[in-house]
DRENTOR-410758 format. One line per 2 residues: number of its first residue (from 1); their letters; for each residue z, y, x of N, C-alpha, C, O, CB. Coordinates in pm, 1 decimal, m for minus. Glycine has a CB too. Layout:
N
NUM> a> Z,Y,X,Z,Y,X,Z,Y,X,Z,Y,X,Z,Y,X ~ ...
REM end
This chain:
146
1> xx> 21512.9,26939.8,m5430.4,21419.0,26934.3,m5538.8,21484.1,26999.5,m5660.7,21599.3,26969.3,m5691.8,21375.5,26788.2,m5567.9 ~ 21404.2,27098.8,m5738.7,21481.1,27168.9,m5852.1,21438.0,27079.0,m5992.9,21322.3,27037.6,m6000.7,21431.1,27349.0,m5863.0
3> xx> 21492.3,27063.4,m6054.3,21544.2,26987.9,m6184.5,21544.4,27059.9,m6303.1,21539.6,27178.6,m6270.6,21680.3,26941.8,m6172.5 ~ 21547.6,27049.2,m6426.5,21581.1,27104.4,m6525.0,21661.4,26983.6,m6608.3,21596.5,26882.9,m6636.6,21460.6,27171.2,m6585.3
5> xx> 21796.9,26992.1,m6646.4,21878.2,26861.5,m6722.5,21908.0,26868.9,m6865.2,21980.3,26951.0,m6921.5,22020.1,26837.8,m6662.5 ~ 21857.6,26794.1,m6904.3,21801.0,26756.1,m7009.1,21939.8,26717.0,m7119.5,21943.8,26718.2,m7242.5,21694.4,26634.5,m6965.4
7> xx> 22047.5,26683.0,m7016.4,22178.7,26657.6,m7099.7,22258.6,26701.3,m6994.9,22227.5,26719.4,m6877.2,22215.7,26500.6,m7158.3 ~ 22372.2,26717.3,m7054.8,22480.7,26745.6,m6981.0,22569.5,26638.1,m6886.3,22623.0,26536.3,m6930.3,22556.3,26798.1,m7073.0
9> xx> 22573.0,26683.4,m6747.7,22621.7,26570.7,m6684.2,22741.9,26631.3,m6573.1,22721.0,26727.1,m6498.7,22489.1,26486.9,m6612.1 ~ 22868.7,26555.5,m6579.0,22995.0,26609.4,m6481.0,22956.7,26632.2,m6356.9,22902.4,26556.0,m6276.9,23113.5,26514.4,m6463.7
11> xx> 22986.3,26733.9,m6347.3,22970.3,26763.2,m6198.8,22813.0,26790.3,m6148.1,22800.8,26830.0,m6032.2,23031.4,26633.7,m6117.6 ~ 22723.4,26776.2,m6207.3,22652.5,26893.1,m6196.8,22589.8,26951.1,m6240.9,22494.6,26985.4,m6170.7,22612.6,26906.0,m6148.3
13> xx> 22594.6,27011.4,m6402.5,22567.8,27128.1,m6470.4,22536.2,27087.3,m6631.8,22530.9,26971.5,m6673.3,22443.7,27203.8,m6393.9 ~ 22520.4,27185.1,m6696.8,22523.1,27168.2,m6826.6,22363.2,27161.3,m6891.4,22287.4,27240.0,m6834.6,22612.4,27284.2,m6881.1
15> xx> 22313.8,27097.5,m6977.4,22225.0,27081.7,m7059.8,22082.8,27229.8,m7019.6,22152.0,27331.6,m7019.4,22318.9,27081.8,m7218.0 ~ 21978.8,27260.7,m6999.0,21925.9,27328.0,m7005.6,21914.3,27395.0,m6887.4,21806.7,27454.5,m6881.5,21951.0,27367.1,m7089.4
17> xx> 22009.6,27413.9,m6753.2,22015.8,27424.1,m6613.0,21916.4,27413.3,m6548.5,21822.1,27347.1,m6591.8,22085.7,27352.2,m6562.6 ~ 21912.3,27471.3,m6436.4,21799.0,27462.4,m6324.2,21908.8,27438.7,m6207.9,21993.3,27521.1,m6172.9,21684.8,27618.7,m6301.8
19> xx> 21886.2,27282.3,m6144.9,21945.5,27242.2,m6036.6,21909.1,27196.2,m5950.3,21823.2,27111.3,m5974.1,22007.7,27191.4,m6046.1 ~ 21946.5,27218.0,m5792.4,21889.5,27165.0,m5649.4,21908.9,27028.6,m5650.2,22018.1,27033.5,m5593.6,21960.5,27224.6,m5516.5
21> xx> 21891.9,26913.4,m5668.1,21908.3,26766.6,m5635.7,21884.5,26726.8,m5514.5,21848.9,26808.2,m5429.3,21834.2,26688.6,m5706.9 ~ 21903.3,26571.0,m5481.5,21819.5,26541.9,m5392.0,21706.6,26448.7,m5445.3,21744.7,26404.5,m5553.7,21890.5,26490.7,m5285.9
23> xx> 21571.3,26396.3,m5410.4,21485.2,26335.7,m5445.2,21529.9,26180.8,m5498.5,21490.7,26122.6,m5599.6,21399.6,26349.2,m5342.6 ~ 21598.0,26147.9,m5424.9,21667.6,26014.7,m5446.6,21753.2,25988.8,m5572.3,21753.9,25885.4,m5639.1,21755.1,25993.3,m5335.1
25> xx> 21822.1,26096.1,m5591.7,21937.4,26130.4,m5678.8,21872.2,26111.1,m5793.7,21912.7,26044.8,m5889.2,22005.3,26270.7,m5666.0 ~ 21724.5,26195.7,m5780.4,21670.6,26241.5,m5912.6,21590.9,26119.8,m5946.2,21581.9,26077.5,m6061.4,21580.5,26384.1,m5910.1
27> xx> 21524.4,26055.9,m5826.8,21463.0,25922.2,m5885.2,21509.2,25838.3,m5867.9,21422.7,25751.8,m5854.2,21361.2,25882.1,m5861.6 ~ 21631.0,25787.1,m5854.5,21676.3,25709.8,m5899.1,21806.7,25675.0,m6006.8,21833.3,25562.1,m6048.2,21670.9,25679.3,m5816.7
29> xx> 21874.3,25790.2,m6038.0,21954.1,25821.1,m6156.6,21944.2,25905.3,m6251.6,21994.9,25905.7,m6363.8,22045.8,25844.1,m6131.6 ~ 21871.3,25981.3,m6196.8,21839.3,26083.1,m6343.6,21741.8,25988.8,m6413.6,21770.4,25900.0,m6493.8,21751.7,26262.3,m6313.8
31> xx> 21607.7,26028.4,m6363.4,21499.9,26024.3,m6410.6,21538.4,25837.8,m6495.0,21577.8,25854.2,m6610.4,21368.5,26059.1,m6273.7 ~ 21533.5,25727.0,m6465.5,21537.3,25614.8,m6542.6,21671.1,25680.5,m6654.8,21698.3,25611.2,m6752.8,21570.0,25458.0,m6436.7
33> xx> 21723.3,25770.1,m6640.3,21830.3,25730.1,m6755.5,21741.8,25879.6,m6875.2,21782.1,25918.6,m6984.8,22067.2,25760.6,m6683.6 ~ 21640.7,25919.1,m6810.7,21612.2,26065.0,m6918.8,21716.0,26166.8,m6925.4,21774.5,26194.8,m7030.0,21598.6,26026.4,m7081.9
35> xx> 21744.6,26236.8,m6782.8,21866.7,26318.4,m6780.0,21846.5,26404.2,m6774.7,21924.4,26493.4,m6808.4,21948.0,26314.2,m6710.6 ~ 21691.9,26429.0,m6714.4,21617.8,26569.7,m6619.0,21488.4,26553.1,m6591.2,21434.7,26442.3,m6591.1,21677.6,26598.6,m6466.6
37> xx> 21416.1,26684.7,m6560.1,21304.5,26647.9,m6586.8,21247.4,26789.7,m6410.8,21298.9,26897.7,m6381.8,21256.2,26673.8,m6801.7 ~ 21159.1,26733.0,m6358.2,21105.8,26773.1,m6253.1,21099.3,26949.5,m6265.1,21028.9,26997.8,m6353.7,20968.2,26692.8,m6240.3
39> xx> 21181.5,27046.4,m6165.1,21120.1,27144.8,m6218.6,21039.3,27237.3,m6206.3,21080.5,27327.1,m6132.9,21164.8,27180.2,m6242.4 ~ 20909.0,27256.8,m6261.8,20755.5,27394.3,m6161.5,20854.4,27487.7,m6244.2,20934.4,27490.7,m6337.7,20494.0,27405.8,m6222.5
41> xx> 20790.1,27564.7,m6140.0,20819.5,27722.5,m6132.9,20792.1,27744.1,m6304.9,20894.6,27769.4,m6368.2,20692.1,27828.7,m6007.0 ~ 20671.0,27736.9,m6379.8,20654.7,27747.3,m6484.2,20788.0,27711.2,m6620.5,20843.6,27798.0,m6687.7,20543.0,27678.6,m6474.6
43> xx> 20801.3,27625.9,m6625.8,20887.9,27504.6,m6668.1,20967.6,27594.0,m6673.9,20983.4,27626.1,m6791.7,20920.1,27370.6,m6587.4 ~ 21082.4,27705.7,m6544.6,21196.8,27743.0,m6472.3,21192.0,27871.0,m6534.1,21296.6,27923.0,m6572.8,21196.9,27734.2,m6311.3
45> xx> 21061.5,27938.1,m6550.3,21054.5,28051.9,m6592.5,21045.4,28106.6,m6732.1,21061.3,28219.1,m6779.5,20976.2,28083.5,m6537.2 ~ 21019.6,28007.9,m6774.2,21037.8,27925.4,m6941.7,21181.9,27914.2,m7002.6,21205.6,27971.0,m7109.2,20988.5,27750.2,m6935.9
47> xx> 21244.2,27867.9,m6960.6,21377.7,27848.6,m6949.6,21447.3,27964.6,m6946.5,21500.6,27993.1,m7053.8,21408.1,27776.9,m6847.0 ~ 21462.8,28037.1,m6861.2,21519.6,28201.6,m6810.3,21469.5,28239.2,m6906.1,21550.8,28231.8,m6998.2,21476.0,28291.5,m6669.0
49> xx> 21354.5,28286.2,m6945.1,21339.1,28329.9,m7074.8,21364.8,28313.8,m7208.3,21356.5,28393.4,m7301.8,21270.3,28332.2,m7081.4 ~ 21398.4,28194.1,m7203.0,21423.8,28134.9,m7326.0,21618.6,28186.0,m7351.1,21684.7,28236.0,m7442.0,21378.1,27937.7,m7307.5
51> xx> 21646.1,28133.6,m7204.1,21839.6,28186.4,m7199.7,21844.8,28356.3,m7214.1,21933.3,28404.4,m7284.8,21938.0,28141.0,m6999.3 ~ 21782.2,28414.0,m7169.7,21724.6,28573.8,m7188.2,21777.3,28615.6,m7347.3,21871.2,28670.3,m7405.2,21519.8,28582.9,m7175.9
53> xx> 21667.3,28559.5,m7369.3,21663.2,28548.8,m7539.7,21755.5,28547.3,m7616.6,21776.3,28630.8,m7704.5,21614.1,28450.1,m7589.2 ~ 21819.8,28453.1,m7591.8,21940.5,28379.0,m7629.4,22085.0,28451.8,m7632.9,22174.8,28428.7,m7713.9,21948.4,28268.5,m7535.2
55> xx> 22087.0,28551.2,m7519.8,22193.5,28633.2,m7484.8,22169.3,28721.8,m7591.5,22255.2,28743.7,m7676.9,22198.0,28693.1,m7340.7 ~ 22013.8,28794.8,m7592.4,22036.3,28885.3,m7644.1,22059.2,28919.0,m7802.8,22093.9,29024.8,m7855.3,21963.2,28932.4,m7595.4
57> xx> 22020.2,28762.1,m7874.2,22063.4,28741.9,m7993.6,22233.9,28750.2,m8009.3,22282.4,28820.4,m8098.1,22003.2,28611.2,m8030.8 ~ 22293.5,28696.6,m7944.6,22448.3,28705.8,m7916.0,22484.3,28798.2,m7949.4,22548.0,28833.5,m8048.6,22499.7,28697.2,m7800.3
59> xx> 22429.4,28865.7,m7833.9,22456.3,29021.8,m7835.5,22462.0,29113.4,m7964.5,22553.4,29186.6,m8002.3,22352.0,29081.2,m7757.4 ~ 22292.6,29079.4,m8042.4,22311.5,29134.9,m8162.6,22412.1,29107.7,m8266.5,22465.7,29186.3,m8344.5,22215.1,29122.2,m8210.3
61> xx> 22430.9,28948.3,m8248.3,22540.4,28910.6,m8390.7,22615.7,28949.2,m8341.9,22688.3,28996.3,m8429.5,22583.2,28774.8,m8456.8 ~ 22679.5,28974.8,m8203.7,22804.6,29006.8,m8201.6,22852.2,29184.4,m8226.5,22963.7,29233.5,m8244.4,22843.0,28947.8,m8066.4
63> xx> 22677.2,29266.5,m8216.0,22777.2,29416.9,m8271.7,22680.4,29431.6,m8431.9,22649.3,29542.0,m8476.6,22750.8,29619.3,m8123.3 ~ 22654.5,29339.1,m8480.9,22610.1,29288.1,m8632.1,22785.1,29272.6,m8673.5,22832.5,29351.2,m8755.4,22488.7,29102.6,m8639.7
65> xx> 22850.7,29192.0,m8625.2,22997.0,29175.4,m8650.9,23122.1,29245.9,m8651.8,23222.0,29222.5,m8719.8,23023.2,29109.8,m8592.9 ~ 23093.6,29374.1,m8529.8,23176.5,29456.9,m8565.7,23139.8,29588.1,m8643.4,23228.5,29663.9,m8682.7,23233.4,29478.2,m8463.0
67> xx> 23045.0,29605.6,m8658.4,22989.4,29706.6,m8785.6,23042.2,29649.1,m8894.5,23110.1,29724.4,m8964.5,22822.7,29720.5,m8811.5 ~ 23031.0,29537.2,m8929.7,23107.6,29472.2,m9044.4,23246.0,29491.1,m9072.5,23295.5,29525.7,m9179.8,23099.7,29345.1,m9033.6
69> xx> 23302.2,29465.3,m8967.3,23440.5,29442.2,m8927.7,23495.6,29573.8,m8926.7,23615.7,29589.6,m8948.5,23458.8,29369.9,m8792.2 ~ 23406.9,29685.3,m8899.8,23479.4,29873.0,m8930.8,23428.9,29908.8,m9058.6,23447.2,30024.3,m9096.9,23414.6,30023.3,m8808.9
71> xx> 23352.0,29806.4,m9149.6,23337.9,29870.8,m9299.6,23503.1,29770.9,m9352.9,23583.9,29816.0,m9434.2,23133.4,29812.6,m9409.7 ~ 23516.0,29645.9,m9288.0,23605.1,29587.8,m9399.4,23766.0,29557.5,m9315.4,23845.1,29470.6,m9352.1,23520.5,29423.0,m9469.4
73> xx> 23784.9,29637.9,m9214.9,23924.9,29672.6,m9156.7,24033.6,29729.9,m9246.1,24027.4,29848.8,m9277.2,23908.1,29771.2,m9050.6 ~ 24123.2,29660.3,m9285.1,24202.9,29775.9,m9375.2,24231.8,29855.9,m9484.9,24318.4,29935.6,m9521.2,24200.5,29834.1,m9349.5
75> xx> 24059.6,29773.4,m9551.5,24021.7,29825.1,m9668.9,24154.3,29747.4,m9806.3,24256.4,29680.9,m9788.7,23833.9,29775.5,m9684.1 ~ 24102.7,29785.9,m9903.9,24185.0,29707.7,m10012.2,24111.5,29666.8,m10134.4,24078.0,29753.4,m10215.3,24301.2,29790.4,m10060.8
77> xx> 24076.7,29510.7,m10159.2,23993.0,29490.7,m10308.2,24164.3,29476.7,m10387.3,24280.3,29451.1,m10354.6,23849.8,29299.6,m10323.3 ~ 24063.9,29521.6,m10538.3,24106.4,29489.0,m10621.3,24066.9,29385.0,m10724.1,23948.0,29368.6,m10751.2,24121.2,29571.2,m10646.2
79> xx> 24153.4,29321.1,m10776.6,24069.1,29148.1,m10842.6,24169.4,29155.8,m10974.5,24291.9,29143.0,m10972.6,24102.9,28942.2,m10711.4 ~ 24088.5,29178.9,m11084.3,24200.3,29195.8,m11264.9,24147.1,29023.0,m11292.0,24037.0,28968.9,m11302.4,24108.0,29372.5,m11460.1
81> xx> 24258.6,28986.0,m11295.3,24254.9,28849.0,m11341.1,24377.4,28831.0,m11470.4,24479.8,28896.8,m11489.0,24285.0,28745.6,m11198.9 ~ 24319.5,28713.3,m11549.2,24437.5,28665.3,m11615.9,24504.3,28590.0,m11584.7,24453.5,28489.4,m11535.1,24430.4,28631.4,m11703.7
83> xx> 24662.8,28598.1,m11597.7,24758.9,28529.1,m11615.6,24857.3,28504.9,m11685.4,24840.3,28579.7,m11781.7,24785.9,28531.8,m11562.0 ~ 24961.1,28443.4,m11703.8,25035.8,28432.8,m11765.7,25151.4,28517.0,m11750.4,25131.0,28600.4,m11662.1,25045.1,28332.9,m11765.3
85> xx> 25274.8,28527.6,m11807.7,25373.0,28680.3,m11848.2,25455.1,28617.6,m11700.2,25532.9,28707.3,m11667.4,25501.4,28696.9,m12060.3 ~ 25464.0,28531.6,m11626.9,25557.4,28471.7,m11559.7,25457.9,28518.6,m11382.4,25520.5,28514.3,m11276.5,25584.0,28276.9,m11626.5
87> xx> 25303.9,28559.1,m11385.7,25270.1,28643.7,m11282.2,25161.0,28513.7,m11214.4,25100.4,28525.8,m11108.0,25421.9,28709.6,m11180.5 ~ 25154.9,28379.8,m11313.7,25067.4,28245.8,m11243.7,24939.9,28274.3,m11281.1,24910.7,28281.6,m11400.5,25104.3,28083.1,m11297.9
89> xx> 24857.2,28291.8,m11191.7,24706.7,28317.1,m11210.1,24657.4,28166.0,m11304.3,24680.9,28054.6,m11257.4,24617.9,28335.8,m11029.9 ~ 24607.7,28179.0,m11400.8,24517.8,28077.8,m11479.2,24410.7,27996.6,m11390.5,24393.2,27875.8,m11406.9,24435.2,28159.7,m11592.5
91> xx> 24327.7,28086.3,m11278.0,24257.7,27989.9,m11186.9,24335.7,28038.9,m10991.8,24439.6,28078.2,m10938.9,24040.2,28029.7,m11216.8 ~ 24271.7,28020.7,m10976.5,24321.5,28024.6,m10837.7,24195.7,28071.4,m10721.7,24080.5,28029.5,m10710.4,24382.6,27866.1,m10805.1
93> xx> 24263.3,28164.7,m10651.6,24105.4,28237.5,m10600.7,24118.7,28194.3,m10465.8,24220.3,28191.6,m10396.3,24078.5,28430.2,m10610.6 ~ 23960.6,28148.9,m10428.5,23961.3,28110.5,m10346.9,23847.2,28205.3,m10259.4,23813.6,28318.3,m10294.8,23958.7,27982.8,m10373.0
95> xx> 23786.9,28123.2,m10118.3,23708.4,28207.1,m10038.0,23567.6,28261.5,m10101.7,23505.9,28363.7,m10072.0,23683.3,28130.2,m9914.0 ~ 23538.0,28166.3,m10193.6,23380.3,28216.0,m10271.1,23403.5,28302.0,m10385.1,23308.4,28364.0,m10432.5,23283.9,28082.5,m10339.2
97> xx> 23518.1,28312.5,m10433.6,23521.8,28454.5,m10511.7,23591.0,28550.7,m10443.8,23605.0,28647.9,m10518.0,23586.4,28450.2,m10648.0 ~ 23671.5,28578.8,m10270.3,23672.0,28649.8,m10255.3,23489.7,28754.7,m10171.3,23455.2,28872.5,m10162.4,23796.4,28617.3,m10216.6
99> xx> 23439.2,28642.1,m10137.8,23319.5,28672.7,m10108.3,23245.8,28758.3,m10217.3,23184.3,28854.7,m10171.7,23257.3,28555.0,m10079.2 ~ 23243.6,28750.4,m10277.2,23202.7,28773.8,m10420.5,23231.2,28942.3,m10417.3,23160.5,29042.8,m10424.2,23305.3,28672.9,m10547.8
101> xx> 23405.4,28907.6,m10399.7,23453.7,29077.1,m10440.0,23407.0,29180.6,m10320.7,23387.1,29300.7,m10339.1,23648.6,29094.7,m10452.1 ~ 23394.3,29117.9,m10206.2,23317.4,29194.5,m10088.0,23197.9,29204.2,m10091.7,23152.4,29286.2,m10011.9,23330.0,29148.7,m9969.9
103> xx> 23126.6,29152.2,m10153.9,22987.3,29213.6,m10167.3,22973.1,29276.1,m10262.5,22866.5,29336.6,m10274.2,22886.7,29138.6,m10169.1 ~ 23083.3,29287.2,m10377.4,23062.2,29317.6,m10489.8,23157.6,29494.2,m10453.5,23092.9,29596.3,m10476.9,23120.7,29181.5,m10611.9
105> xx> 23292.7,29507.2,m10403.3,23331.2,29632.4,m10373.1,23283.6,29749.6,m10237.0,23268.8,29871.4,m10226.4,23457.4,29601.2,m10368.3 ~ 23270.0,29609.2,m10133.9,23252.0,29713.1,m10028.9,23084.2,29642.6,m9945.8,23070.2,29615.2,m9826.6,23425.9,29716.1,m9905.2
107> xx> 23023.0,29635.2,m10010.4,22864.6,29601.5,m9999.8,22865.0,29520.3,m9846.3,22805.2,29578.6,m9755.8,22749.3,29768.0,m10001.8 ~ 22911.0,29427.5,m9824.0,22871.8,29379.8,m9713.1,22894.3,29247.6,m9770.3,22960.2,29213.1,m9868.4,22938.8,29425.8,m9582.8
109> xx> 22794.7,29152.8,m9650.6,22739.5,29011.4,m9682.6,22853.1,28944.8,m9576.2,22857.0,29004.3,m9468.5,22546.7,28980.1,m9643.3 ~ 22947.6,28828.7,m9589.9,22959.8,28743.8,m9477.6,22942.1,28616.8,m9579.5,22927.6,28628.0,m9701.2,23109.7,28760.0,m9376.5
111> xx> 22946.7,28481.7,m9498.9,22961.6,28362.0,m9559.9,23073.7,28289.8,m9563.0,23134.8,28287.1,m9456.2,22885.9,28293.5,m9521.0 ~ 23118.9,28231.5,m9650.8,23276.0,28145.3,m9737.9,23306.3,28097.6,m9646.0,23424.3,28064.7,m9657.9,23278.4,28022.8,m9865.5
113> xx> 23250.1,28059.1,m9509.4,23342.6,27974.7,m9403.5,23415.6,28068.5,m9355.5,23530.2,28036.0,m9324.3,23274.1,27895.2,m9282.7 ~ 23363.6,28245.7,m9329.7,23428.4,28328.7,m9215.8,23543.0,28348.5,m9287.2,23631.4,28382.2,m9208.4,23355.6,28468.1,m9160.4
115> xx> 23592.6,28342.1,m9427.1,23761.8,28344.0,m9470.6,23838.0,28293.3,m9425.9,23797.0,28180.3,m9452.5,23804.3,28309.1,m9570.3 ~ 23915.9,28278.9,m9379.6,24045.4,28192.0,m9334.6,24208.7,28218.9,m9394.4,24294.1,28303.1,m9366.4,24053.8,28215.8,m9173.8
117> xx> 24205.4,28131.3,m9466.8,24312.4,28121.4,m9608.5,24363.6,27961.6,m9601.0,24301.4,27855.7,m9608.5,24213.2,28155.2,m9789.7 ~ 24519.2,27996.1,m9581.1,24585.2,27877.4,m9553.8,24629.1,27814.9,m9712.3,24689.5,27707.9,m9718.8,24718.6,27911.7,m9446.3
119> xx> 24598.7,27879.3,m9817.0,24605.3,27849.3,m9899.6,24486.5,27942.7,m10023.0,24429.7,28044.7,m9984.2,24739.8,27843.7,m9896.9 ~ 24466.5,27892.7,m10156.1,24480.4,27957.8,m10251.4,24535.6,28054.1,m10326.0,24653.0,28022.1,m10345.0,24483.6,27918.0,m10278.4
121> xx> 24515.3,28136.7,m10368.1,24668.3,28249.2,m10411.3,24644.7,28185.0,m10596.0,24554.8,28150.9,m10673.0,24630.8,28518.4,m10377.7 ~ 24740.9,28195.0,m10592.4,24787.8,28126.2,m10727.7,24867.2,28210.5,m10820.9,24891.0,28173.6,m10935.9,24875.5,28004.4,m10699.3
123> xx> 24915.2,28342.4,m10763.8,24983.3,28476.6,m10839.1,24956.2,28591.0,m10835.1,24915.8,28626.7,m10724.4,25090.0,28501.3,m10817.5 ~ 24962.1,28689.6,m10932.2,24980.6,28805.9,m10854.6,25029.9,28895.7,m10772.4,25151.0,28875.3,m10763.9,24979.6,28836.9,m10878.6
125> xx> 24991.8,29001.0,m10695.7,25015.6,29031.5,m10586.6,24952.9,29109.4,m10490.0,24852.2,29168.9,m10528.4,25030.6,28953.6,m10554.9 ~ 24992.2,29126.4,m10356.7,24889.9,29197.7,m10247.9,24922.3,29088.7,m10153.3,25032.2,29043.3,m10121.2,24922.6,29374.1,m10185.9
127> xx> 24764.2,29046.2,m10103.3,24780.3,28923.0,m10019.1,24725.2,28937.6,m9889.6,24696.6,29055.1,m9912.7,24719.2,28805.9,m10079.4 ~ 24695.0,28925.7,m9802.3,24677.2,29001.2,m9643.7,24498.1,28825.4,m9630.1,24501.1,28703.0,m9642.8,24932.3,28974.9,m9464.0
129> xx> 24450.7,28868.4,m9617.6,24305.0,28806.6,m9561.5,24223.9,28817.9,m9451.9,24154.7,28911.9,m9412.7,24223.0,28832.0,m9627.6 ~ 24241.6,28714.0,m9410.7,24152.3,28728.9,m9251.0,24059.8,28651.7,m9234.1,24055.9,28529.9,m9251.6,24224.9,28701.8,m9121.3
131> xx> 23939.3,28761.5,m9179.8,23804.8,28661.9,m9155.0,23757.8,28703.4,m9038.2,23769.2,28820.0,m9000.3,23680.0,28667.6,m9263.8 ~ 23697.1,28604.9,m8967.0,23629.9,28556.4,m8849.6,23493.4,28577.2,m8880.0,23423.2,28512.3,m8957.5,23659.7,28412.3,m8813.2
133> xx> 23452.1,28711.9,m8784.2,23288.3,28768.0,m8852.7,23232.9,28683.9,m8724.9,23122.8,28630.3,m8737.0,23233.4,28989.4,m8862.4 ~ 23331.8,28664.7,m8556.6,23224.6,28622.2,m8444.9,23341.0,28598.3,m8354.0,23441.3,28669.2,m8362.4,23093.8,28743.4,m8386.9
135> xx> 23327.7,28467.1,m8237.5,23397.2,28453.7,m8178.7,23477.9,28597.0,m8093.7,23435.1,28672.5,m8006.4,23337.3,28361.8,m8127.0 ~ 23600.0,28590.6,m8159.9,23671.2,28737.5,m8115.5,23635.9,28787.9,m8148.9,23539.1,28794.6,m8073.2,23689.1,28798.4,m8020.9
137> xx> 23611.2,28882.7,m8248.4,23573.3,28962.4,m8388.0,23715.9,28944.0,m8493.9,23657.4,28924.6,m8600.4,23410.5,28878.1,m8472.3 ~ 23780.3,28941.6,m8508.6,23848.3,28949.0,m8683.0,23862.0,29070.1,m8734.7,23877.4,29179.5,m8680.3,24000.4,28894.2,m8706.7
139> xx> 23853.4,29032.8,m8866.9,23877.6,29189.0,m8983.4,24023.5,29124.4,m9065.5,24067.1,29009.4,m9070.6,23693.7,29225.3,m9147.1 ~ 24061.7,29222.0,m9110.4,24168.2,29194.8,m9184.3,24200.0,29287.7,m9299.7,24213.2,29406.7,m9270.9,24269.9,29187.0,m9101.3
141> xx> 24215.5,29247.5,m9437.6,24168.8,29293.6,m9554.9,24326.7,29253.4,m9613.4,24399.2,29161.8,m9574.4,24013.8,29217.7,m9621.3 ~ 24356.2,29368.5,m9735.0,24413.0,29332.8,m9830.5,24339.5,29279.0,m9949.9,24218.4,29271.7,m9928.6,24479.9,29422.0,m9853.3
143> xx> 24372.0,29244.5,m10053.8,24387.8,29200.7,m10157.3,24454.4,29177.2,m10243.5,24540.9,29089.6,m10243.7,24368.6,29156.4,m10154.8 ~ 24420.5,29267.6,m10353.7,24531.0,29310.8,m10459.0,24507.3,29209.7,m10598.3,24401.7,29202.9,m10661.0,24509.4,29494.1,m10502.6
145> xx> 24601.1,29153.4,m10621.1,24547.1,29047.2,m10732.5,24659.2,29130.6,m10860.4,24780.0,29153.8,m10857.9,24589.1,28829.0,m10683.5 ~ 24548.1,29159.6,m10968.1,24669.0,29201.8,m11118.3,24647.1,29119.9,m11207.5,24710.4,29125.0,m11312.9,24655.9,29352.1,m11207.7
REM end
């Protein structure tokens, strides 16, 4: 009997699946716990389409990400800030003003989570920045702080 599972269960398949059961299996452990749901052809073909779909959005963010990732490879912002004669930045820059300087120097959009900065930079300098546009995707940027 084919199935569609409704949650994810060990050992035999993940959330959204189309699986062979046996009748017993299905009425008497799936079905009382709401695990899975009977599956017509309709239902099955619904599904495939829907995972279809799904890929091919992937697909797009994922070469949406490296178009990004060959405008901002290697590039270099520049950021005039004040500080003091000793080289200590007055504020401290973080991922939403470097966002800022990338949309603002080299016209592309990402969002403040894809930065990955183990710290704040707190001086001036050239500081090395890496962001995560898509699983396995990174760009890697300088940043010049005066």
């Amino acid at each position: 009997m084919k199935i569609i599972l409704l949650q994810s269960i060990k050992n035999i398949g993940q959330k959204g699946e189309v699986k062979e059961v046996s009748e017993g299996y299905y009425r008497n452990f799936l079905l009382p716990r709401n695990l899975a749901l009977v599956g017509t052809d309709k239902q099955i073909t619904h599904i495939q389409s829907q995972k279809t779909k799904a890929v091919e959005k992937l697909e797009g963010m994922k070469e949406s990400a490296h178009s990004i990732k060959s405008k901002l490879e290697g590039q270099t912002l520049i950021l005039k800030e004040k500080s003091s004669e000793s080289g200590s930045l007055y504020r401290a820059i973080n991922e939403k003003i470097i966002v800022e300087l990338i949309k603002d120097q080299l016209h592309a959009i990402i969002p403040a989570n894809s930065i990955k900065l183990t710290e704040h930079f707190k001086n001036t300098g050239t500081f090395q920045v890496k962001i995560n546009l898509f699983k396995g995707v990174d760009a890697n940027l300088n940043l010049k702080i005066e």
